[in-house]
Structures are given as structure tokens and as C-alpha cells.
C-alpha positions as CSV (number, residue, x, y, z in Angstrom):
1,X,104.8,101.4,125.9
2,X,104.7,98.8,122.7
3,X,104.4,95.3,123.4
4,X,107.0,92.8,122.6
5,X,105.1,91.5,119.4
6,X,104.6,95.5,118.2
7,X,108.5,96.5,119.2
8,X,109.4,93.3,116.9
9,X,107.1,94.5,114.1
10,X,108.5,98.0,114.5
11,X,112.6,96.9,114.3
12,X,111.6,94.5,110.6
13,X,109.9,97.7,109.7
14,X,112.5,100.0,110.4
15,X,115.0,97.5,108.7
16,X,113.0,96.4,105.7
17,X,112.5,100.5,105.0
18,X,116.7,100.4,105.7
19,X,117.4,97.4,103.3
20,X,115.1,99.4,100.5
21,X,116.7,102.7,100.6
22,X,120.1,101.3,101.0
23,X,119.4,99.1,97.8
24,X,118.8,102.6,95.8
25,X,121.7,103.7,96.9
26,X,124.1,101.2,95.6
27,X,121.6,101.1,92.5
28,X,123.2,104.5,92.2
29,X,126.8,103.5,92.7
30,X,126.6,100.4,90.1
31,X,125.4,103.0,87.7
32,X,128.4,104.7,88.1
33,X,130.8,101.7,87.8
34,X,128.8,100.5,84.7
35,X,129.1,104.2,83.1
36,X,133.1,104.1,84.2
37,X,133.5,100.9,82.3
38,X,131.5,102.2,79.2
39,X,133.6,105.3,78.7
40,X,131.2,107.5,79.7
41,X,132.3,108.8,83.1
42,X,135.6,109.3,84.2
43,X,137.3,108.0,87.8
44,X,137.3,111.1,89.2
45,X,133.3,111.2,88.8
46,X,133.0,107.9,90.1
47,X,134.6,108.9,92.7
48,X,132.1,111.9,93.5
49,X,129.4,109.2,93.4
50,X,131.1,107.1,96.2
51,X,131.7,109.9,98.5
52,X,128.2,111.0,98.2
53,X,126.6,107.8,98.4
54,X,129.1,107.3,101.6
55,X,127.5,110.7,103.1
56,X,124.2,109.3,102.0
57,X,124.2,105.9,103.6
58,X,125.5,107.4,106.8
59,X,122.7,109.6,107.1
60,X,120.4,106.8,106.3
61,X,122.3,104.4,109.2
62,X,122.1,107.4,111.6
63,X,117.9,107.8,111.1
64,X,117.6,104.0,111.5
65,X,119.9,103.0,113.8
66,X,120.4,106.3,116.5
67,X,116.6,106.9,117.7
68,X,114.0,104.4,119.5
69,X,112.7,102.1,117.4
70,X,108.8,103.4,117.6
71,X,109.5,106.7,116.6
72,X,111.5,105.6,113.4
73,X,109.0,103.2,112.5
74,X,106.3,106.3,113.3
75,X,108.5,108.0,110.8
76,X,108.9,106.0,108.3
77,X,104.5,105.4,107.9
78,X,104.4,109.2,107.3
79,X,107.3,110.2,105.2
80,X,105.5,111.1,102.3
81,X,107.1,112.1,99.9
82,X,110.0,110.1,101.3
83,X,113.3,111.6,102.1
84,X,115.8,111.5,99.2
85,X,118.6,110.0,101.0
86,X,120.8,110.4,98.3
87,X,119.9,114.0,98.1
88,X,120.9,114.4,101.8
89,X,124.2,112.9,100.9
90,X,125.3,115.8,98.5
91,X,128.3,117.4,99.9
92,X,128.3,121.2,100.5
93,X,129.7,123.5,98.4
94,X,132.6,125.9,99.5
């Protein structure tokens, strides 16, 4: 069982790695909007980009947020390579 000190280092862990991967996610999302407003991508493939980075930011809630905090932290020191949360976001194909 973690101490209190090691739980509270475990939880800023677990959110700072949260806040980072969230952050490349709407880096992908504003590079959408921007290439809307520049002609080169249409609303329809905006669009695509928002529902996948919804899928994608789910997922990534769901692995920080659902399990106990050690074992995410755990987790999160040995993902490497890291998961591509955006990859894990792409919708299925029928």
C-alpha cells in the first residue's frame, strides 16, 4: 500500500501525463480548423477529425481516470513507445 505522499505523486503523474496527451490531441483538432479556414480541407473532413479525436480523448479519460491510481502511474513509467491515443481513436471500418 502507497503512502499518502507517493499516492499524491502518483495522481499529478497520472494527470500531468493526461494534460500532455490531451494537449496533442487538440494540437490535432486546431490543425484541422486552421486547414478548414485555409481552403484546404473541407467540413466534412473536419468533421472526421472531431469524431476521432472525441473517440480518442475518451479512451485517454478512460485509461486515466477508470483504474487505481498506482497501476496507471505504473503504466504510464513503462509505456514505451507510448500509446498513440489518437491512433486508438480511429473509428472502425464497416
Amino acid at each position: 500500500m502507497s503512502s499518502k505522499a507517493e499516492r499524491r505523486a502518483e495522481r499529478e503523474s497520472v494527470a500531468a501525463f493526461h494534460e500532455a496527451e490531451l494537449a496533442k490531441l487538440v494540437g490535432r483538432v486546431g490543425e484541422a480548423i486552421d486547414g478548414f479556414r485555409s481552403g484546404r480541407l473541407d467540413a466534412f473532413e473536419v468533421d472526421r477529425v472531431l469524431f476521432q479525436y472525441s473517440r480518442a480523448a475518451k479512451k485517454l479519460w478512460k485509461f486515466c481516470n477508470l483504474g487505481p491510481v498506482e497501476l496507471t502511474a505504473s503504466l504510464i513509467t513503462r509505456d514505451d513507445p507510448s500509446t498513440d491515443w489518437w491512433e486508438r481513436g480511429t473509428p472502425r471500418r464497416r
